[in-house]
N, C-alpha and C positions, 0 to 999 in steps of 0.2 A: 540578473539574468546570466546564465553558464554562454559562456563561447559554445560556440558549435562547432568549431574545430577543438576543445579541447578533446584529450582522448576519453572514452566511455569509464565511468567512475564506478563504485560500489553503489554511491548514491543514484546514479542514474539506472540501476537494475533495478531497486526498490522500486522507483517513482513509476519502471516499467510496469512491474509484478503489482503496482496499487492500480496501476490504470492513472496516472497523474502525471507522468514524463511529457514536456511540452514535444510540442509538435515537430521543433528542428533537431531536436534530440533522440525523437521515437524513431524519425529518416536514420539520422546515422546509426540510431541503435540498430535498425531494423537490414543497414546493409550492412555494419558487422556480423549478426545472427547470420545473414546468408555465405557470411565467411566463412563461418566458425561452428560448425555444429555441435558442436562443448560448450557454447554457450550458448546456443540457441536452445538445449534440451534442459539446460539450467534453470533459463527462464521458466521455459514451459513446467516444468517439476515445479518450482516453486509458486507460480499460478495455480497449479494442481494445490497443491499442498494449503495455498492461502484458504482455495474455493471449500474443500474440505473441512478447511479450522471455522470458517463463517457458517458452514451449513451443520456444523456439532455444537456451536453456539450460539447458534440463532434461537432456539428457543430461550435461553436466559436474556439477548438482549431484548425479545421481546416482552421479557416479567416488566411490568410498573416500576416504577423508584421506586426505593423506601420512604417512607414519609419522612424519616429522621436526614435522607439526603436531601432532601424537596428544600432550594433553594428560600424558602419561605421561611422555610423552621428551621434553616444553621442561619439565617437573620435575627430571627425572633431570638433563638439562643443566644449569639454572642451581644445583644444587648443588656 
């Protein structure tokens, strides 16, 4: 588990922009952003920018597997 007084990381802008930064960390992130509005529009860009790359690629992650990746048949193969 990250200290919550550590200072705010690269890794914790990630965890912000997934939606996955725990909850003592999204507090401090969230009263830096009200400090900082250079990072606070960083963030926000980069959420933009995520929602964007999920909604141009949602239809391929919605194709089927291949059957050649289908966990069944790289078993059946490397036996």
């Amino acid at each position: 588990m990250t200290d919550p007084r550590s200072p705010i990381g690269e890794d914790d802008l990630v965890a912000a922009v997934d939606g996955r930064l725990a909850p003592d960390r999204a507090a401090l992130l969230a009263a830096r952003m009200g400090e900082d509005p250079a990072l606070a529009e960083r963030i926000a860009a980069e959420t933009r920018d995520r929602e964007a790359l999920r909604t141009q690629l949602a239809p391929i992650a919605e194709e089927p597997i291949p059957a050649r990746l289908r966990i069944a048949n790289l078993r059946e193969a490397k036996q």
